[in-house]
N, C-alpha and C positions, 0 to 999 in steps of 0.2 A: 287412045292413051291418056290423052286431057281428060278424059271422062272418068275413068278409072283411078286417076291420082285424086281427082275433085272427090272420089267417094273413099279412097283409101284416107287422105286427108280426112275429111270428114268422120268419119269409124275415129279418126285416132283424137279427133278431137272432143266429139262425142265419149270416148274413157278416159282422156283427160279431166274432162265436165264430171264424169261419174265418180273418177277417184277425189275429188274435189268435196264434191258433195256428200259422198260417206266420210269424208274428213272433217266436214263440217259435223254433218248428223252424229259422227263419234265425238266431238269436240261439245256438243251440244249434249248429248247426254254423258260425257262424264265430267263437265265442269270444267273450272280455271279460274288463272286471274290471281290477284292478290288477296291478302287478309279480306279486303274490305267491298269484294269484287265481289258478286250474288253468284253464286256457282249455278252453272245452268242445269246441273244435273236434277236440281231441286227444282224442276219446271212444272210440275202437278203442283205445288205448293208458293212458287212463284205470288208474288202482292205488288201491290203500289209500293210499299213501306211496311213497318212491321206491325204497323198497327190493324187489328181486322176488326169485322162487322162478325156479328153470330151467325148471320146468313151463310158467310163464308166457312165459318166452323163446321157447322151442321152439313153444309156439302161435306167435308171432308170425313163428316161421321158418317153420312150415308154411303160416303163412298167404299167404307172399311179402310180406309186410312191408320184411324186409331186404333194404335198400339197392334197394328199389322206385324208380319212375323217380320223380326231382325233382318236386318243386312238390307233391307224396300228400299230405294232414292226416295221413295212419295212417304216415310212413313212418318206418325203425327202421335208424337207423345203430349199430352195436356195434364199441368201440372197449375193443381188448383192451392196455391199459396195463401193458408190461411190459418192462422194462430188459433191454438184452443181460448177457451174460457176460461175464466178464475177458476169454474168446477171442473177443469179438464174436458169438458164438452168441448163439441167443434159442428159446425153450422154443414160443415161432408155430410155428416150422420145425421142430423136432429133433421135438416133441413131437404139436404140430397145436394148433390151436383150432376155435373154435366156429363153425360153417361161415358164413361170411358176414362174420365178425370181420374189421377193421383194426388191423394192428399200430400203436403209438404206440411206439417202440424205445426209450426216450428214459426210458418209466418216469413216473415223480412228475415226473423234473427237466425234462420238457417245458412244464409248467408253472410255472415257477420261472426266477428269474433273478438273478445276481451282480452287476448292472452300477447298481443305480438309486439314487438320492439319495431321502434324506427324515430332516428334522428335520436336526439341528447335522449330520451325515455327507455327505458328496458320493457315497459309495458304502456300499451294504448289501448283503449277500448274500442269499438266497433268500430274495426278494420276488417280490411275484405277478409274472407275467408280461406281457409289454406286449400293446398290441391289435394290432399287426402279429403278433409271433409266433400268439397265435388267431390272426388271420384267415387265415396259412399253414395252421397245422394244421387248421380246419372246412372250408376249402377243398378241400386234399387229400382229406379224409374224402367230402365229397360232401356236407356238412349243411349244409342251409338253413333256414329260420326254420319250416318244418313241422317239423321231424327232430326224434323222440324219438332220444334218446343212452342207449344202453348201456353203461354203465362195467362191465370186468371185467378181471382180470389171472391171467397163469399163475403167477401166487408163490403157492404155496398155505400163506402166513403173515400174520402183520400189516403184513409187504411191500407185501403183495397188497391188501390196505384201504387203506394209506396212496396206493398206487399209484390205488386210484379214488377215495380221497377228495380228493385234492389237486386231481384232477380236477372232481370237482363241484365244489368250493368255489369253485374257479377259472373255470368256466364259470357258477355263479351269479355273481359280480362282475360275470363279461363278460355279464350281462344274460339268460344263458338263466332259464327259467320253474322252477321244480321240477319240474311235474308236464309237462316234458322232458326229467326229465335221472330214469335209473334207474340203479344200482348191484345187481348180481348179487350174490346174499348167496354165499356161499361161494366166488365164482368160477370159471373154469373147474374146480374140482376140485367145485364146487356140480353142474355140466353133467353132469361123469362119474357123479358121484355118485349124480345120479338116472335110469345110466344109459344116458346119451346120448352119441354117437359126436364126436371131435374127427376134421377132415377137416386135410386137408396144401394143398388146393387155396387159393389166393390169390385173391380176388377182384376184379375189373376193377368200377372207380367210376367213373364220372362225376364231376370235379371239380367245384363249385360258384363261383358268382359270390355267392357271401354274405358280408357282410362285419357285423362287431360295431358296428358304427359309420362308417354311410354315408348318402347323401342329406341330410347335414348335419344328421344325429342322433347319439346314443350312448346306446343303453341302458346304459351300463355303474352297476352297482350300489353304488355306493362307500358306501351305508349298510351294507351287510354287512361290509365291513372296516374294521377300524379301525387308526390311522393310530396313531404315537407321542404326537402330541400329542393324540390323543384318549384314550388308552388314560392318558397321565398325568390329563385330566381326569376321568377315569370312577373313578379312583381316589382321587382327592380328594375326588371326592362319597362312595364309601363311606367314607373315613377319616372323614367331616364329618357322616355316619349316616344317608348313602343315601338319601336321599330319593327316589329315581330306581330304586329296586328293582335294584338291578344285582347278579345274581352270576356270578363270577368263575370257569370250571372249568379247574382244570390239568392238562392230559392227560399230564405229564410226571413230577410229584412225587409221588410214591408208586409202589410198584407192587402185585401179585399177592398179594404177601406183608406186605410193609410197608404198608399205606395208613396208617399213621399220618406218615411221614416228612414232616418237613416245610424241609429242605432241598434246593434241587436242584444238581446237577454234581457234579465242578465243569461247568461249561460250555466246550466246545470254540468258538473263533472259528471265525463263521461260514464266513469269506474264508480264513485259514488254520488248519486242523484240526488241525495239531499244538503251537499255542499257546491261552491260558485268556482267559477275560474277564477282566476286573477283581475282579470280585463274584460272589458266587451268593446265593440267596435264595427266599423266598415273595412272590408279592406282592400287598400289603395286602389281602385282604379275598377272597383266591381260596380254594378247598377242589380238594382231591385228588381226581382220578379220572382214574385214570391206562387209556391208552388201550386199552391189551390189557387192560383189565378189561371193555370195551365188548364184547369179541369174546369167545363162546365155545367156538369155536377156531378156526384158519389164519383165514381170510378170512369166516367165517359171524358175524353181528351178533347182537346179543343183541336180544331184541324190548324195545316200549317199556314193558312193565309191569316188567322186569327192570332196564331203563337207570333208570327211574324210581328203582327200590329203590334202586340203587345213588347216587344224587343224593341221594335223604334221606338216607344213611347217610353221606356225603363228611364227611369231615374237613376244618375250615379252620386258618389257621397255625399255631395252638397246638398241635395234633396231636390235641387230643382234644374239640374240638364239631364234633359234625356239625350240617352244613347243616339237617336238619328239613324235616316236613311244611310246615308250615306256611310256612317261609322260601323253599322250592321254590316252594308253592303260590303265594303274595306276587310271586313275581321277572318284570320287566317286561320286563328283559333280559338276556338269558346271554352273552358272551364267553369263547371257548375259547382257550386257548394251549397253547403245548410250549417247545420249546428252538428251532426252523427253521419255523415252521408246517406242518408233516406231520402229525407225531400231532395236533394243533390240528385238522386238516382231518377225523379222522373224530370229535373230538367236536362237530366243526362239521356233518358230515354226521347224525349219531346224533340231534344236535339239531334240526338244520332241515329234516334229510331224514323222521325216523323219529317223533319223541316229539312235535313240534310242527309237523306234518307242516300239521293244517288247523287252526290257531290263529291268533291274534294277540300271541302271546309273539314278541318281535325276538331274532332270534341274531344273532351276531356274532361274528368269526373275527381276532384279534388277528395278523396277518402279521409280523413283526418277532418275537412271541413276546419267550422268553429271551437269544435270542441275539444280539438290539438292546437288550432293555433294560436288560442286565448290561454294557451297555458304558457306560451312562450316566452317569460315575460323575465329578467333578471333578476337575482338579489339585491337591488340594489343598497348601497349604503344610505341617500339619499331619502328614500323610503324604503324602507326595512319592514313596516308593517301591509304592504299591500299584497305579499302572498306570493311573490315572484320565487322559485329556486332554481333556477339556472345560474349559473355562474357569471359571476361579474363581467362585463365586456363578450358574453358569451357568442357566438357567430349565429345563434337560433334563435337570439331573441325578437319579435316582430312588432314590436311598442312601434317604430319606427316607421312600421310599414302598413298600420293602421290608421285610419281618419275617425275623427270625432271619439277618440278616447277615455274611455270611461272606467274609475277603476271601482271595482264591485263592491269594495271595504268600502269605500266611500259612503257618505250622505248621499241622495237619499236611496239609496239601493241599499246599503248595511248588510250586506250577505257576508254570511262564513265563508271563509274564502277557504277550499282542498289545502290539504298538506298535502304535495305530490315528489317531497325530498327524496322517498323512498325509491321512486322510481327513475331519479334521474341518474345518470352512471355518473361516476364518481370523475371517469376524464371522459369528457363530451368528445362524441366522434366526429370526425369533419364533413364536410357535405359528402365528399367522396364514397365514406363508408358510413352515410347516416342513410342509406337506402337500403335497409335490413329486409322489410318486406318483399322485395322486389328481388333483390340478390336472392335468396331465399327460395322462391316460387321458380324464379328461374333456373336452380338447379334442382330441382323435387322431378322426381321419376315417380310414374305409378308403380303399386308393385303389381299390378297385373301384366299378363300376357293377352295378345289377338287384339282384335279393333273392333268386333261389333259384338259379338257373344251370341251364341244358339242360332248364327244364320252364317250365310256365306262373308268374307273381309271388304269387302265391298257391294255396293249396290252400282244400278242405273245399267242394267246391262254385261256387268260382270267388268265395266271399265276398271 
């Protein structure tokens, strides 16, 4: 009888163990976790971080990966982000790409947009892009909520980074995963490099029925970006002594040679490029590292124990403390800027993509940058001629919250300073309601139907 309960026991422990285990192996291929969690479903395309080698590519081209029929867990769209020529050429065609690769013509600024309000401005130049424009572009592409995304471009400079970082940045907001979204370290010139043949033939996609926000949801990210009136609070707490661990990286001030500089411009307006902001400056509490210091050359990143060095080593406004171990090690949350959010985008990728790839450190990608918040500046009566139109005493203005202050009218910079009256509203919204962008995105519906287009609603087993 003993003998018989030991093997009855046994049996039922034995399909305990088994329902266990297909609970895992389902759990295992159809993912979980939160926003920020690597869904396991994506386990054929699984990395370190989002960064890959060509070697890695080229498996997954061999493996017919690319542009695989709709609805695959493993399937691998590669979108080759790269701006035409003055003569409308494009380096896809003259040159070739990477066999299976989608042209995006358009470069960075398919991501980006001229048209959007946010804080006291009715209009701001390159802000993120709307959820209609995505849901054209992943459409065309043929990606749907399986699709790892390949970012790579034919500029073989910090063109070529800016060109896919603007790109991750921008499809992390619009809710994609990290561990979907990959950038090619050196780019097509990474491909040749190790090698590997660039073909001329164009490939036929299957357009997608995926939309960023449909069935009356929105993943869209809006913790990753920060808005102006967030970026004036984030800076108040460091002036007030941070409590909130925040630091501050500026991919723009300093360069290669100078990291010490600790003024930036003058700055070009965003809207028109041949007139100046009002101001230029540091702003409070950020340190230098400037974006082509990320890259160690054309489009190839520098690994994370390198970015790392170079963050202890940053300079903050004064030009001579750097950041520190120990201050690095502290920071709860990073925000990257530039002058347009570009160079912003690959200390935003270097950061969320590469160094804090599987942590709990929060990045964050300042979109406005310099080029919003050098406009910030008041009418004042005091001086009247430095170009400020924001209203006296106004809650947006960031003279305040800048270091080493410089106003662009001035000697020896003499820049035309933007008329930007036109675009400031007539009664300035309060923080509450100066998050237009955000409000916005977060109620936008695709107006498609389904979730992947020309395959089944799901992959990885039908989970």
């Amino acid at each position: 009888m003993a003998k018989q309960a030991w093997r009855r026991g046994r049996s039922v422990l034995a399909g305990m163990l088994g329902v266990v285990a297909l609970t895992l192996l389902t759990l295992w291929g159809c993912g979980g976790g939160g926003f920020d969690q690597p869904a396991t479903s994506a386990a054929t395309t699984q990395t370190a971080n989002a960064l890959i080698d060509a070697g890695t590519l080229k498996s997954w081209v061999d493996a017919g990966l690319v542009n695989k029929a709709p609805g695959s867990y493993d399937r691998v769209v590669i979108l080759d982000v790269s701006a035409n020529a003055g003569d409308g050429s494009n380096a896809y065609n003259t040159v070739g790409h990477i066999p299976g690769a989608q042209l995006i013509s358009a470069g960075s600024g398919a991501f980006q947009d001229n048209t959007r309000a946010e804080g006291p401005l009715s209009i701001t130049g390159s802000m993120v892009c709307t959820g209609a424009a995505i849901d054209t572009l992943i459409q065309n592409a043929g990606i749907d909520k399986n699709t790892t995304i390949v970012l790579t471009s034919n500029a073989a400079s910090a063109t070529g980074a800016i060109n896919a970082a603007r790109a991750y940045t921008t499809l992390r907001y619009w809710g994609f995963p990290k561990n979907r979204l990959k950038v090619l370290d050196g780019g097509n010139r990474g491909w040749t490099d190790a090698g590997y043949i660039l073909t001329s033939v164009v490939p036929s996609v299957q357009k997608s029925t995926y939309g960023v926000a449909q069935n009356g949801t929105t993943n869209v990210n809006t913790d990753m970006r920060v808005s102006l009136g967030e970026m004036i609070a984030y800076v108040k707490g460091i002036r007030d002594g941070n409590a909130d661990k925040v630091t501050i990286i500026d991919t723009v001030r300093g360069s290669t040679t100078t990291v010490n500089a600790t003024v930036s411009g003058p700055t070009s307006d965003l809207l028109d490029g041949t007139k100046f902001t009002p101001f230029d400056g540091a702003i409070k509490g950020s340190y230098s590292y400037h974006a082509t210091r990320m890259l160690t050359s054309g489009m190839y990143f520098k690994d994370a124990a390198a970015i790392r060095a170079d963050l202890v080593a940053a300079f903050g406004t004064d030009g001579a403390t750097p950041l520190g171990e120990t201050n690095l090690d502290a920071t709860k949350t990073f925000i990257s800027l530039c002058r347009a959010g570009n160079y912003a985008s690959i200390g935003y990728f270097v950061l969320d993509g590469i160094v804090y790839y599987n942590s709990n450190v929060d990045v964050k990608w300042y979109d406005g940058s310099l080029g919003q918040w050098n406009l910030m500046a008041a009418a004042d009566a005091s001086n009247p001629t430095r170009g400020g139109k924001l209203a006296v005493g106004s809650i947006w203005d960031t003279t305040l919250l800048t270091d080493n202050l410089t106003w662009n009218v001035d000697a020896p910079r003499s820049k035309v300073i933007v008329d930007y009256a036109s675009r400031v509203y007539g009664v300035e919204p309060s923080y509450a309601n100066g998050n237009q962008i955000e409000d916005a995105d977060r109620a936008y519906r695709s107006t498609v139907s389904g979730s992947t287009g020309g395959g089944s609603s799901s992959g990885g087993g039908g989970c």
